[in-house]
VEXDREN-200459 format. One record per residue (C-alpha): residue number from 1; residue in one letter; x, y, z. Coordinates in nm, 3 decimals. Layout:
% residues N
<node><n>NUM</n><res>A</res><X>X</X><Y>Y</Y><Z>Z</Z></node>
...
% end
This chain:
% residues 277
<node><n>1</n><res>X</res><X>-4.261</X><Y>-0.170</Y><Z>3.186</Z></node>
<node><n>2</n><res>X</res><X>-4.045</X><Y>-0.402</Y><Z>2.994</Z></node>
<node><n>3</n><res>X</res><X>-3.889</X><Y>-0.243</Y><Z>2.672</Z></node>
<node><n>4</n><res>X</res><X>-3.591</X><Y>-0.389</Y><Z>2.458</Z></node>
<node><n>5</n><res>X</res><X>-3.385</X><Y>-0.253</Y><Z>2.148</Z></node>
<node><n>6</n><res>X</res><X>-3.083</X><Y>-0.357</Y><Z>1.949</Z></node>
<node><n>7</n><res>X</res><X>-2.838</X><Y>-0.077</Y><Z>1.802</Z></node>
<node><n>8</n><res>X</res><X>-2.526</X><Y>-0.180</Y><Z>1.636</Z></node>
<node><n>9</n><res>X</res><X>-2.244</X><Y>-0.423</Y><Z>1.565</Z></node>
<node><n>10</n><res>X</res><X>-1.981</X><Y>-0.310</Y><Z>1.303</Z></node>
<node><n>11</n><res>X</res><X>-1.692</X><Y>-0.423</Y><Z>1.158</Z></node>
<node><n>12</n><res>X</res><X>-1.459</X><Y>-0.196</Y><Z>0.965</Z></node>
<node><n>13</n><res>X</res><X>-1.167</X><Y>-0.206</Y><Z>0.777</Z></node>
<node><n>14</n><res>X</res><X>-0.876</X><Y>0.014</Y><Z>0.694</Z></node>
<node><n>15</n><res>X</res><X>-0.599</X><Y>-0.053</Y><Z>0.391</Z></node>
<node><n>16</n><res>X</res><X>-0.375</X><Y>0.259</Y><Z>0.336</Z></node>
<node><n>17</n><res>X</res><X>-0.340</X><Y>0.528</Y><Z>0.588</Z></node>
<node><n>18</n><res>X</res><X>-0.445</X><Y>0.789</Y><Z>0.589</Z></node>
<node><n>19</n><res>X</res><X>-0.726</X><Y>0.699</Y><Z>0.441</Z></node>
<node><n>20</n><res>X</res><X>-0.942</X><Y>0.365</Y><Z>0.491</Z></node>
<node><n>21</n><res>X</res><X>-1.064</X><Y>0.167</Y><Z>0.229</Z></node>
<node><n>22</n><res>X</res><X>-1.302</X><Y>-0.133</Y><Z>0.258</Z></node>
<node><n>23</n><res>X</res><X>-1.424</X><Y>-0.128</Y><Z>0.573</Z></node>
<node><n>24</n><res>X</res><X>-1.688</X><Y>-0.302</Y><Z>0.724</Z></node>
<node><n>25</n><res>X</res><X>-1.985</X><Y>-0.161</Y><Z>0.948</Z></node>
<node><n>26</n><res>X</res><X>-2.193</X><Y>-0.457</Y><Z>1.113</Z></node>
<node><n>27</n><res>X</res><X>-2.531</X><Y>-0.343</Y><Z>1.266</Z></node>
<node><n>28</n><res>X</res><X>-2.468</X><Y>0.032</Y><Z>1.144</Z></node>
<node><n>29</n><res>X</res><X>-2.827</X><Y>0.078</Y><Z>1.050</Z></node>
<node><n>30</n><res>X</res><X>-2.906</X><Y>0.346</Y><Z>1.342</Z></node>
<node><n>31</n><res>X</res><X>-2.773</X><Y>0.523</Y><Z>1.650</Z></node>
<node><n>32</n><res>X</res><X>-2.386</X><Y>0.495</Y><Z>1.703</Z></node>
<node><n>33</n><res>X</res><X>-2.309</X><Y>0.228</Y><Z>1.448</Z></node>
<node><n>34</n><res>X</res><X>-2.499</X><Y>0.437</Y><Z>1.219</Z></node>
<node><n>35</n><res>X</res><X>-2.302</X><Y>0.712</Y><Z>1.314</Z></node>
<node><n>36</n><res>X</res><X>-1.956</X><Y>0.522</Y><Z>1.286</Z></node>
<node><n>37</n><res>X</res><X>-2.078</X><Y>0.379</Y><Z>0.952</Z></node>
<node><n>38</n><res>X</res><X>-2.085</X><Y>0.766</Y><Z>0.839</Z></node>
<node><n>39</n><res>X</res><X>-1.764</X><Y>0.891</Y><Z>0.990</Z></node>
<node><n>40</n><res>X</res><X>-1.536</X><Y>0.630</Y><Z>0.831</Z></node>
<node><n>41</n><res>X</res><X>-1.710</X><Y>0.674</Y><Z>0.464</Z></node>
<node><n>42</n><res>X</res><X>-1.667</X><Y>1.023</Y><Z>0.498</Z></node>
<node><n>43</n><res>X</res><X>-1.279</X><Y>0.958</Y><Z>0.516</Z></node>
<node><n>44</n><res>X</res><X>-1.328</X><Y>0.694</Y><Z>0.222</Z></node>
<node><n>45</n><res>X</res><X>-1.413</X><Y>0.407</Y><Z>0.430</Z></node>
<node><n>46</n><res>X</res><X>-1.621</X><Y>0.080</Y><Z>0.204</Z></node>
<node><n>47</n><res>X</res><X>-1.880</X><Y>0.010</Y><Z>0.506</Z></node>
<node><n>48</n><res>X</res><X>-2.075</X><Y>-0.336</Y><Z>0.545</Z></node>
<node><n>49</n><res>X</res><X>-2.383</X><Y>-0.256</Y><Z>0.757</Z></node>
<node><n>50</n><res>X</res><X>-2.507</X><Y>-0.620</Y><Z>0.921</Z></node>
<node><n>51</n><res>X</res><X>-2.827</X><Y>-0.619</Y><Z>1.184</Z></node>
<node><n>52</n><res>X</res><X>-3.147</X><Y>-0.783</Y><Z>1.196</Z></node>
<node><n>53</n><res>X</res><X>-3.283</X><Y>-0.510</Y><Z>0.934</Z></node>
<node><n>54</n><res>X</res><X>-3.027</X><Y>-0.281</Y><Z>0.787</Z></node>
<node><n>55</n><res>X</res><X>-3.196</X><Y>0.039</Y><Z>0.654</Z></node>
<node><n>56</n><res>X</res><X>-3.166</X><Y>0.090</Y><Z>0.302</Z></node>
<node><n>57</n><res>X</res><X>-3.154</X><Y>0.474</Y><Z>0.345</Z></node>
<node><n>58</n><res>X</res><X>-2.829</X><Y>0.436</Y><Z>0.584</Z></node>
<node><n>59</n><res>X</res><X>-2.710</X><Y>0.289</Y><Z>0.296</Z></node>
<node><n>60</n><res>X</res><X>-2.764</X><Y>0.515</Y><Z>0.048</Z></node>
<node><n>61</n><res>X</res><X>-2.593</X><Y>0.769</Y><Z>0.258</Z></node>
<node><n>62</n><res>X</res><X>-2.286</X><Y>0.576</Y><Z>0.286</Z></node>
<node><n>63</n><res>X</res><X>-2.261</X><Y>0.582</Y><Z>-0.113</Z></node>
<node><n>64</n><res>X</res><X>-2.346</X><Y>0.897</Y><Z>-0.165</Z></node>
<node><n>65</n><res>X</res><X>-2.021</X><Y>0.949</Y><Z>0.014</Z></node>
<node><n>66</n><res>X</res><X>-1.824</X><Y>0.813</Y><Z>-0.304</Z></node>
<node><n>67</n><res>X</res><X>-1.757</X><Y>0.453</Y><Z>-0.141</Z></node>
<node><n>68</n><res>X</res><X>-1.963</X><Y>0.074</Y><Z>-0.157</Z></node>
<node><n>69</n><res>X</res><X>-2.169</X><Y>-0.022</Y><Z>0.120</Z></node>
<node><n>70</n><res>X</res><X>-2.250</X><Y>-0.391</Y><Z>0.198</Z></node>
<node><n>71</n><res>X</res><X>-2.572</X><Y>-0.479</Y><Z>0.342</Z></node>
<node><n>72</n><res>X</res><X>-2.618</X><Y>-0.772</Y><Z>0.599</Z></node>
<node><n>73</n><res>X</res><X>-2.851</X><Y>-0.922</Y><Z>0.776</Z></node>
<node><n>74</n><res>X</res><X>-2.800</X><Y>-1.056</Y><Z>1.087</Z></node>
<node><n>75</n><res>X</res><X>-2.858</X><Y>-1.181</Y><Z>1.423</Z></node>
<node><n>76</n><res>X</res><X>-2.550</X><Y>-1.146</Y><Z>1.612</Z></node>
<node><n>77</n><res>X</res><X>-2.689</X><Y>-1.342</Y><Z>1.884</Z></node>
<node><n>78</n><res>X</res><X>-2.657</X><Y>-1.652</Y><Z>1.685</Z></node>
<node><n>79</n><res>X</res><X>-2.261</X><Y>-1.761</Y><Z>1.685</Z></node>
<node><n>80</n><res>X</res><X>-2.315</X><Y>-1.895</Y><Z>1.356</Z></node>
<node><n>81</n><res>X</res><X>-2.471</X><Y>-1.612</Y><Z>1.134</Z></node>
<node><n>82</n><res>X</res><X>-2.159</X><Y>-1.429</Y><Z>1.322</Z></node>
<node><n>83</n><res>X</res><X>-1.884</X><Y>-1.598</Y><Z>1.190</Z></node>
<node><n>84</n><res>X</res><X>-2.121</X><Y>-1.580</Y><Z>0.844</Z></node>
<node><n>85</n><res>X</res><X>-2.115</X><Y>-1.248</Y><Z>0.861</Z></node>
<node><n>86</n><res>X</res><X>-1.710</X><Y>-1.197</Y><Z>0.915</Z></node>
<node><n>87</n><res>X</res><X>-1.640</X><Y>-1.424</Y><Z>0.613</Z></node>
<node><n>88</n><res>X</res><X>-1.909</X><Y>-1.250</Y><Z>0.406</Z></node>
<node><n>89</n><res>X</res><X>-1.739</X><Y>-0.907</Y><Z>0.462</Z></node>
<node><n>90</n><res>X</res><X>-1.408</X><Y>-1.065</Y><Z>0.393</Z></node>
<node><n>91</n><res>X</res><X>-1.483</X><Y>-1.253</Y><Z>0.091</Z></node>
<node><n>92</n><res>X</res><X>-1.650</X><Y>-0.875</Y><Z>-0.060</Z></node>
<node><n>93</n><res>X</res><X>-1.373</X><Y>-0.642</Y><Z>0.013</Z></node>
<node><n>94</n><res>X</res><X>-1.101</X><Y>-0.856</Y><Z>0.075</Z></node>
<node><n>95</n><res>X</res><X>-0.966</X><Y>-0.813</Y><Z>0.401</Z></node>
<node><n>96</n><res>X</res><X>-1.058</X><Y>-0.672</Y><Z>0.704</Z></node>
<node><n>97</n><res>X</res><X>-0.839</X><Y>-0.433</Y><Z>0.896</Z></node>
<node><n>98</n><res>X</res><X>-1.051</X><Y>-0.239</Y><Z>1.186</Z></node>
<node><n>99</n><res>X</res><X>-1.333</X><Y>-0.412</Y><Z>1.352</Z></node>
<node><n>100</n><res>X</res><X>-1.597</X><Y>-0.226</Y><Z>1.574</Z></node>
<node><n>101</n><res>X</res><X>-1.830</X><Y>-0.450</Y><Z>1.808</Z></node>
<node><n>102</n><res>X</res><X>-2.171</X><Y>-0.213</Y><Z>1.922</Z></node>
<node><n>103</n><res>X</res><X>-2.410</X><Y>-0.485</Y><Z>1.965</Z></node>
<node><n>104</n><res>X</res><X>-2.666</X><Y>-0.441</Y><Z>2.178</Z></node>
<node><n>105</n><res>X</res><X>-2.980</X><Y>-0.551</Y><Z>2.352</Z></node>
<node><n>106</n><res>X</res><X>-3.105</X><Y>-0.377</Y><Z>2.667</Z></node>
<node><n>107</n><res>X</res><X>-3.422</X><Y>-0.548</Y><Z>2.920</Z></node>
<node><n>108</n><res>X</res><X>-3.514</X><Y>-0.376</Y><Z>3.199</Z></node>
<node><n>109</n><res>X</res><X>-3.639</X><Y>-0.677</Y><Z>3.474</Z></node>
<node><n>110</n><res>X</res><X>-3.560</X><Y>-0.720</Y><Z>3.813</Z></node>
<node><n>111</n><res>X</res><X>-3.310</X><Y>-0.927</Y><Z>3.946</Z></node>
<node><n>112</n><res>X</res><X>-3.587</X><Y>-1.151</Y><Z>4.125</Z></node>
<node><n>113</n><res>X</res><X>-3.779</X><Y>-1.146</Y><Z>3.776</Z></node>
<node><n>114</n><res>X</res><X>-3.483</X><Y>-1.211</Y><Z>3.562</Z></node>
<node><n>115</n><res>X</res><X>-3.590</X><Y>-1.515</Y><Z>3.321</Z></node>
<node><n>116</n><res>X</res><X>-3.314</X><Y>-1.724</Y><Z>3.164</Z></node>
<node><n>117</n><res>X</res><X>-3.456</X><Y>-1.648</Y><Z>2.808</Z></node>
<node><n>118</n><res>X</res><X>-3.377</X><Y>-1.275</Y><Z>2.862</Z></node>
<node><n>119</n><res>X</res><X>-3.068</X><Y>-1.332</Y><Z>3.032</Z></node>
<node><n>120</n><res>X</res><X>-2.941</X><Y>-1.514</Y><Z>2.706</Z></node>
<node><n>121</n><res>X</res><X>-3.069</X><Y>-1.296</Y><Z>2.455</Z></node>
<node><n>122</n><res>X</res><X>-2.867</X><Y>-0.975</Y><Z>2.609</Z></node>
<node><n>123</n><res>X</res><X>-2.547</X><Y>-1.244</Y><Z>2.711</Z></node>
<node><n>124</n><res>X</res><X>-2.504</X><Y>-1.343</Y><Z>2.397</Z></node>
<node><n>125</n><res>X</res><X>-2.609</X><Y>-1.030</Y><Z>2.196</Z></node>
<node><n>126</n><res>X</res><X>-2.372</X><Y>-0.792</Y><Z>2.383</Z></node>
<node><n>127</n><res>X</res><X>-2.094</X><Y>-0.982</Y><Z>2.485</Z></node>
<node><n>128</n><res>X</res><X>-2.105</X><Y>-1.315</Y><Z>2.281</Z></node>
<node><n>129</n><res>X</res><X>-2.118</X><Y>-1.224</Y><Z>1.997</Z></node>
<node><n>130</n><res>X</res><X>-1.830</X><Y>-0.981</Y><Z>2.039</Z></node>
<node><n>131</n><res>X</res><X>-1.626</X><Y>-1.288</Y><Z>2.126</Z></node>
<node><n>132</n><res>X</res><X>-1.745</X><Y>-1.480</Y><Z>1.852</Z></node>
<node><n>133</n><res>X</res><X>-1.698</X><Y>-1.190</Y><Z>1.565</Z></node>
<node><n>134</n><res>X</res><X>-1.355</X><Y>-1.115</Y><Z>1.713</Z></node>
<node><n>135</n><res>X</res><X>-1.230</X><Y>-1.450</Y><Z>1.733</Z></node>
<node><n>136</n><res>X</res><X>-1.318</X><Y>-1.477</Y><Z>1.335</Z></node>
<node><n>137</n><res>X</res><X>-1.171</X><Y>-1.099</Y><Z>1.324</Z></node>
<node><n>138</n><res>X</res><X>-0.861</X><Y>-1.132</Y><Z>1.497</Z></node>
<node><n>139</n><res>X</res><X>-0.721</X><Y>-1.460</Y><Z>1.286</Z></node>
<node><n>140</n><res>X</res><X>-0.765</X><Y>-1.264</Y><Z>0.982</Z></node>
<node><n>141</n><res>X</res><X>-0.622</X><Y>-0.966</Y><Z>1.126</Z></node>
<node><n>142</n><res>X</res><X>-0.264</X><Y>-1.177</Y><Z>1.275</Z></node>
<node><n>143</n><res>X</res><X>-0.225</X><Y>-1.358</Y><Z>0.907</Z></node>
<node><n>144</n><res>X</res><X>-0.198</X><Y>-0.959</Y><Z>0.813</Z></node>
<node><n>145</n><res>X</res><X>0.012</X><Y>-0.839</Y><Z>1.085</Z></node>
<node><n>146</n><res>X</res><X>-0.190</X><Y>-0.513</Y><Z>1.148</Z></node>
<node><n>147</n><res>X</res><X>-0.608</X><Y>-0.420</Y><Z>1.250</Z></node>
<node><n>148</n><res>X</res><X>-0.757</X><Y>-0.236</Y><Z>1.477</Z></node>
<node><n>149</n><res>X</res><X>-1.079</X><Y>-0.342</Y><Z>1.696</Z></node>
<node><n>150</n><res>X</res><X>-1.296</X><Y>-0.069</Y><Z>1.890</Z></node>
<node><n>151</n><res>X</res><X>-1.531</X><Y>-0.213</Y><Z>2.130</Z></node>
<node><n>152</n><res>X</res><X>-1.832</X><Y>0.002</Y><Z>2.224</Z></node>
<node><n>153</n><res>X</res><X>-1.973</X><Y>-0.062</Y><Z>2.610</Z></node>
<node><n>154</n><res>X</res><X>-2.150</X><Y>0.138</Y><Z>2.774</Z></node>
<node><n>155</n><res>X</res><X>-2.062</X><Y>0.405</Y><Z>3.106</Z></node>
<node><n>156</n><res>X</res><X>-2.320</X><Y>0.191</Y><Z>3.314</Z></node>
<node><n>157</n><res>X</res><X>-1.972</X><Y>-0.028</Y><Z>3.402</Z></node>
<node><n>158</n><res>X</res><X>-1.915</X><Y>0.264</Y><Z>3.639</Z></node>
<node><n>159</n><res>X</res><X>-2.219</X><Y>0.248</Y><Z>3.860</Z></node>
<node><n>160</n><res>X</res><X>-2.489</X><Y>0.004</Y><Z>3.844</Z></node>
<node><n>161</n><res>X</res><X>-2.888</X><Y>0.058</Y><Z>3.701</Z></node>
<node><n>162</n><res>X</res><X>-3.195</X><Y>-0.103</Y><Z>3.905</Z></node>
<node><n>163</n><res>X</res><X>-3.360</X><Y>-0.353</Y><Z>3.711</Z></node>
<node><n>164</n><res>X</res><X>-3.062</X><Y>-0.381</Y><Z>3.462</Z></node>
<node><n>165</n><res>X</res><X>-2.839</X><Y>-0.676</Y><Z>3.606</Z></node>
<node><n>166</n><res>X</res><X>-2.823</X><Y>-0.831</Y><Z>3.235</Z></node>
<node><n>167</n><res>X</res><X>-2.671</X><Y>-0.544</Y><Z>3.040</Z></node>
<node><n>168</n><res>X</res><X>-2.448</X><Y>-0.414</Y><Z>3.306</Z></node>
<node><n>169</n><res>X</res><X>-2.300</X><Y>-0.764</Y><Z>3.338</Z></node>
<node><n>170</n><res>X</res><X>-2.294</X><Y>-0.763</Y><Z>2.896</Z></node>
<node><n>171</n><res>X</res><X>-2.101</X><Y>-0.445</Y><Z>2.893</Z></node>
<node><n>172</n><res>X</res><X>-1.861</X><Y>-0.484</Y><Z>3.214</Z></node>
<node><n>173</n><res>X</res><X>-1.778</X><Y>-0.791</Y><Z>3.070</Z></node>
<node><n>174</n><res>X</res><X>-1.682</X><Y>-0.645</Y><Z>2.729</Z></node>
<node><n>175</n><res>X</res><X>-1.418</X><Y>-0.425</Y><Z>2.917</Z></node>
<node><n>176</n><res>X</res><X>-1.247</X><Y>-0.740</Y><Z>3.049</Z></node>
<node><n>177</n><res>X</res><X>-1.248</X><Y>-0.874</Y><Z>2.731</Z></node>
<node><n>178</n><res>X</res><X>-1.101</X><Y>-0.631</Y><Z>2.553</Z></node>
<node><n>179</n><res>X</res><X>-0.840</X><Y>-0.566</Y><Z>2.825</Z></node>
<node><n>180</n><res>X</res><X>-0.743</X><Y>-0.971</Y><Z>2.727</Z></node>
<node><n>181</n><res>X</res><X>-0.769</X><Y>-0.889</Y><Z>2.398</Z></node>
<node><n>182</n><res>X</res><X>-0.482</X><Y>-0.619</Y><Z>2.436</Z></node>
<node><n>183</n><res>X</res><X>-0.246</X><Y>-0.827</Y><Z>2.594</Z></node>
<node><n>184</n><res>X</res><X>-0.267</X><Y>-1.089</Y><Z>2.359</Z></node>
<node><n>185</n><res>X</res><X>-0.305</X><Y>-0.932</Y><Z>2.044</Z></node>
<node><n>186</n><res>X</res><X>-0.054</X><Y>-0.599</Y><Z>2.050</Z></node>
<node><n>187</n><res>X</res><X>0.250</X><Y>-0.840</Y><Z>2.013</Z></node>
<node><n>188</n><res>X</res><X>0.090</X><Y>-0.905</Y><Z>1.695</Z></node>
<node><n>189</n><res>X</res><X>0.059</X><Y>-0.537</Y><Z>1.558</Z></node>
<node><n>190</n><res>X</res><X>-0.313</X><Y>-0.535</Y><Z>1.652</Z></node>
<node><n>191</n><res>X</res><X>-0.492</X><Y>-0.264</Y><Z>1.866</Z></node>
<node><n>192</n><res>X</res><X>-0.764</X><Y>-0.279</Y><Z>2.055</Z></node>
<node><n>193</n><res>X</res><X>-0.999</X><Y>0.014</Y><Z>2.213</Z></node>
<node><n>194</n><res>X</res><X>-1.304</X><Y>0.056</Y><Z>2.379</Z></node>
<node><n>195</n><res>X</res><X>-1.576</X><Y>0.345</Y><Z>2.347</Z></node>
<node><n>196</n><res>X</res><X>-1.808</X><Y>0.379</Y><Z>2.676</Z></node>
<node><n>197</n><res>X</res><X>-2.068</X><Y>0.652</Y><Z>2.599</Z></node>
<node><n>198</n><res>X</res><X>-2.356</X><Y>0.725</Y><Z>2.801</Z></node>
<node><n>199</n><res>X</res><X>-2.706</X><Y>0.724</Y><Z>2.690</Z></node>
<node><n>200</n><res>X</res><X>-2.803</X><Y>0.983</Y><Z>2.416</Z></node>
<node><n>201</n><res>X</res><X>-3.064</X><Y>1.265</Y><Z>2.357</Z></node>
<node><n>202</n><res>X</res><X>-3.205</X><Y>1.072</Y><Z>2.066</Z></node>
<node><n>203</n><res>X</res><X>-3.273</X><Y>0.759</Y><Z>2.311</Z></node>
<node><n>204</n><res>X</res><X>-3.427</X><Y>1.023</Y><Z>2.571</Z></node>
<node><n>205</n><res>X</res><X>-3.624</X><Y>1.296</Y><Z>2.371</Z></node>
<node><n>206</n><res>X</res><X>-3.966</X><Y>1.155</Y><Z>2.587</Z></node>
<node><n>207</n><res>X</res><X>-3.771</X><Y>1.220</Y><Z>2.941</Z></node>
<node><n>208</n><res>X</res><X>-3.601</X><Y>1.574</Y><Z>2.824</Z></node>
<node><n>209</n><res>X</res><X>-3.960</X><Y>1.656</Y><Z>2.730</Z></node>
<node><n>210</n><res>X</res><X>-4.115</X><Y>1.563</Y><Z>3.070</Z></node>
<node><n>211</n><res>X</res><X>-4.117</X><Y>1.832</Y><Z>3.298</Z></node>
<node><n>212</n><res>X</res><X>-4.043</X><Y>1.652</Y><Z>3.630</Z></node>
<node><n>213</n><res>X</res><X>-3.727</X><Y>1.439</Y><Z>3.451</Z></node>
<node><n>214</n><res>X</res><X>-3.588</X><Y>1.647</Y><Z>3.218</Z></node>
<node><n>215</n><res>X</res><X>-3.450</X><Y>1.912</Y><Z>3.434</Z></node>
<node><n>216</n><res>X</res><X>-3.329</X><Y>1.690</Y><Z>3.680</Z></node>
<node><n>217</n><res>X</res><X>-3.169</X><Y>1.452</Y><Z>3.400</Z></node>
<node><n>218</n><res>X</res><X>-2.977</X><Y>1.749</Y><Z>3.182</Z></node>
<node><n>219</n><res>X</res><X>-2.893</X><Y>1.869</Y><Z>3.572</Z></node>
<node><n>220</n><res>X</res><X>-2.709</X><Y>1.526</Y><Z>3.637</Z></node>
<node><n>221</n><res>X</res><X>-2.456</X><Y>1.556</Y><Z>3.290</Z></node>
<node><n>222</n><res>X</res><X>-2.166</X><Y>1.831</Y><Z>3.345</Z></node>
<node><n>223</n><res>X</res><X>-2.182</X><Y>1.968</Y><Z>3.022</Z></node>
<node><n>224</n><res>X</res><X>-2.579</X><Y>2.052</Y><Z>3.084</Z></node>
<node><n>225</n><res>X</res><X>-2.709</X><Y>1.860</Y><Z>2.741</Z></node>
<node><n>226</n><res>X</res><X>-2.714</X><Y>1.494</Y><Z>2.593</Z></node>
<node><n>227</n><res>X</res><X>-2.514</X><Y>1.396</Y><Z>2.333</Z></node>
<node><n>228</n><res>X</res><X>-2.594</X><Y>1.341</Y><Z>1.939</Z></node>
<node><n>229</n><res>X</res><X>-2.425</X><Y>0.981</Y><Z>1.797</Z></node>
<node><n>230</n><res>X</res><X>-2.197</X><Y>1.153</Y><Z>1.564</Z></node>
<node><n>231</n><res>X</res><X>-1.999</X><Y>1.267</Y><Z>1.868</Z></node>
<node><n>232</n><res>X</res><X>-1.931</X><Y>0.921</Y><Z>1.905</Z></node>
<node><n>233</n><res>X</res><X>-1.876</X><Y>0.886</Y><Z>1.559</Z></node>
<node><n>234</n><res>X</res><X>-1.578</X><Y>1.111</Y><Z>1.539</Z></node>
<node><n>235</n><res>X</res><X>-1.396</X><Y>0.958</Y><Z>1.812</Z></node>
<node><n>236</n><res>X</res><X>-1.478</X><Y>0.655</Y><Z>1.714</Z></node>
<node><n>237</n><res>X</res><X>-1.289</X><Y>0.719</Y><Z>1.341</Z></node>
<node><n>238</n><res>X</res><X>-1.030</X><Y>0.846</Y><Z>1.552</Z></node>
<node><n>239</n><res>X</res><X>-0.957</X><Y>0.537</Y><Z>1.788</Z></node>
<node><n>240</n><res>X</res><X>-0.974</X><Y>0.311</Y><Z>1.454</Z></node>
<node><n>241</n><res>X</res><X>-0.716</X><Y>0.559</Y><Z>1.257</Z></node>
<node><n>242</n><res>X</res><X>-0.386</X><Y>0.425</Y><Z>1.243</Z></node>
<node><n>243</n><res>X</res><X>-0.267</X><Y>0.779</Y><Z>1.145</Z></node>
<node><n>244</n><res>X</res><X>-0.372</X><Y>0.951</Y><Z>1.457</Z></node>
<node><n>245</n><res>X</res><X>-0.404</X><Y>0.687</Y><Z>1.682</Z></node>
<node><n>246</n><res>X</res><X>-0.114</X><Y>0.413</Y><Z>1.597</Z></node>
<node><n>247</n><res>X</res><X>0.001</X><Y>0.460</Y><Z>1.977</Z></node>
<node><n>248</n><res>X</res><X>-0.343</X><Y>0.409</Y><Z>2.135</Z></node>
<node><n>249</n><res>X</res><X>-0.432</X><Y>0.107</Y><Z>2.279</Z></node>
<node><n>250</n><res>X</res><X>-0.594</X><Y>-0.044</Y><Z>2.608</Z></node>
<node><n>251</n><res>X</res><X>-0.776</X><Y>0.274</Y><Z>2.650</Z></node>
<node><n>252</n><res>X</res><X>-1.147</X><Y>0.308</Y><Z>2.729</Z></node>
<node><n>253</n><res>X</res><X>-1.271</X><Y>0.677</Y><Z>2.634</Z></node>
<node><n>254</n><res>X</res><X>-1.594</X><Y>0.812</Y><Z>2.804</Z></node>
<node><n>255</n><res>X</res><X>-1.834</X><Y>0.984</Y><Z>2.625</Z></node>
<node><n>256</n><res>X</res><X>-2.053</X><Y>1.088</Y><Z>2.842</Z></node>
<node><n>257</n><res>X</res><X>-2.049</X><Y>1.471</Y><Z>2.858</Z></node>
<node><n>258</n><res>X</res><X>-1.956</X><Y>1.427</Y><Z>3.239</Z></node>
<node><n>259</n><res>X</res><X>-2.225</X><Y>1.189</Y><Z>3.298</Z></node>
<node><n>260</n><res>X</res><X>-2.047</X><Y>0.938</Y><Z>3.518</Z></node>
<node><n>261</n><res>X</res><X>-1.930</X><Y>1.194</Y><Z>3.754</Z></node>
<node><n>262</n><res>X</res><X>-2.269</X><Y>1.191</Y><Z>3.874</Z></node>
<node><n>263</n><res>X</res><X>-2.366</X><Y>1.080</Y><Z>4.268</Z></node>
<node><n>264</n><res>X</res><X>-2.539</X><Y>0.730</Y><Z>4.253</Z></node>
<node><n>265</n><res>X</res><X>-2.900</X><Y>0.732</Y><Z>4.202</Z></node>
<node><n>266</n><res>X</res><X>-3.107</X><Y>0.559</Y><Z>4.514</Z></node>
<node><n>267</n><res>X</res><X>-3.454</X><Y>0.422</Y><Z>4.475</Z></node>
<node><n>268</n><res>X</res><X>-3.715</X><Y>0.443</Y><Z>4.792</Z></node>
<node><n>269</n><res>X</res><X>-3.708</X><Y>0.102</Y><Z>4.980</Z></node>
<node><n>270</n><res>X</res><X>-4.068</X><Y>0.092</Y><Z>4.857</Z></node>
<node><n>271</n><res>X</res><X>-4.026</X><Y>0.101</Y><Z>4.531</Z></node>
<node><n>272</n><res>X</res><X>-3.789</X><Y>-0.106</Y><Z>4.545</Z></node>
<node><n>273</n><res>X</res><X>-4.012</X><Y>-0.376</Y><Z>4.755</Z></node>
<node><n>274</n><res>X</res><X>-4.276</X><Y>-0.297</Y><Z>4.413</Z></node>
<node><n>275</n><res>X</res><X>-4.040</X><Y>-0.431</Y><Z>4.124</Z></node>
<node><n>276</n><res>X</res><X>-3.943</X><Y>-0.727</Y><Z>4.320</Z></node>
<node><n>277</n><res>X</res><X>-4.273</X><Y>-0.841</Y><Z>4.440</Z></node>
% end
């Protein structure tokens, strides 16, 4: 069955260290970004939440925290709402020092059954518009001499999904991105990280539940459980901190409870014969 979701995109910036003022969260409304949104407004973080529908009450939990929280809407697969969206974030707080790309749209379809209007939408949501934003980020953060951009992918780079061609492509290409984005912006006091976490129990409550899967799926992660977003969250907050982390760059951190370590999944040649037919 064909399914689809977006989570995140989100932006944030730091001013004074240790603590970061007026940061931006694009796409923060749920899962990971959600959880990012929280962790930097907990340390005094001004978050700008930007998807297609930000939720109100993620919003209201950022300034309950004690700190503003900008609302976008957006579709970050359109290049132009992107670079919108930057400016917009800019223009409210004032600058922009820590940027965090977690777009994403996932389609499960075959590789024989791949159509190009599916193949664009997760393209250009996942990786696209991470090149767009942080083209718009990245002059903003050279004028200032100092930013910090965390790149969420995804621990599918390490071994491949069936029927998942189209994000694996999205978020193995976001690794080589960000490894260009290293080289070329660290002369220019600008860091750049990715986070690569695996999926999570709140995207797999149904499968835990199911008696045949979920023993065989909590069986396949080292640590013997899923993980909750705000685990991501706190590393996340840590990657961006210029306090903790000033020396950190290039790296891609796992999340994953073990997760990758896992032998590669094989489908029966049957099955396999099935999806493609």
């Amino acid at each position: 069955m064909n399914c689809a979701w977006l989570v995140s995109f989100c932006c944030i910036t730091i001013t004074e260290v240790p603590v970061p003022r007026g940061d931006t969260v694009i796409g923060g409304g749920r899962g990971i970004g959600r959880a990012i949104a929280l962790a930097l407004a907990r340390e005094g973080a001004h978050v700008a939440i930007a998807s297609r529908d930000p939720e109100q009450e993620t919003v209201q939990e950022i300034e309950a925290l004690g700190v503003k929280a900008l609302r976008l809407s957006v579709d970050v697969s359109n290049e132009e709402q992107v670079v919108r969206m930057v400016r917009q974030t800019i223009d409210v707080f004032g600058h922009l020092d820590m940027f965090v790309n977690n777009a994403g749209h996932h389609w499960h379809e075959p590789v024989t059954k791949m159509t190009t209007e599916n193949w664009m939408k997760t393209i250009n949501t996942n990786l696209s518009a991470c090149i767009w934003a942080c083209r718009e980020v990245a002059q903003h953060m050279i004028a200032r001499r100092r930013g910090s951009i965390l790149i969420v992918a995804s621990t599918i780079q390490f071994n491949p999904g069936y029927k998942e061609s189209a994000y694996r492509v999205s978020k193995v290409g976001l690794k080589a991105y960000a490894e260009t984005l290293t080289l070329e912006l660290g002369p220019l006091g600008i860091r750049v990280n990715v986070l690569s976490p695996t999926q999570l129990a709140a995207n797999l409550e149904k499968a835990v539940a199911d008696p045949t899967l979920g023993p065989a799926l909590l069986e396949s992660v080292a640590l013997r459980r899923l993980g909750d977003p705000d685990e991501c969250g706190a590393i996340a907050a840590v990657l961006l901190s210029d306090k903790v982390s000033s020396y950190i760059t290039g790296a891609d951190v796992v999340v994953d409870g073990g997760f990758k370590l896992r032998p590669l999944t094989l489908v029966p040649q049957e099955e396999i014969m099935t999806m493609n037919l």
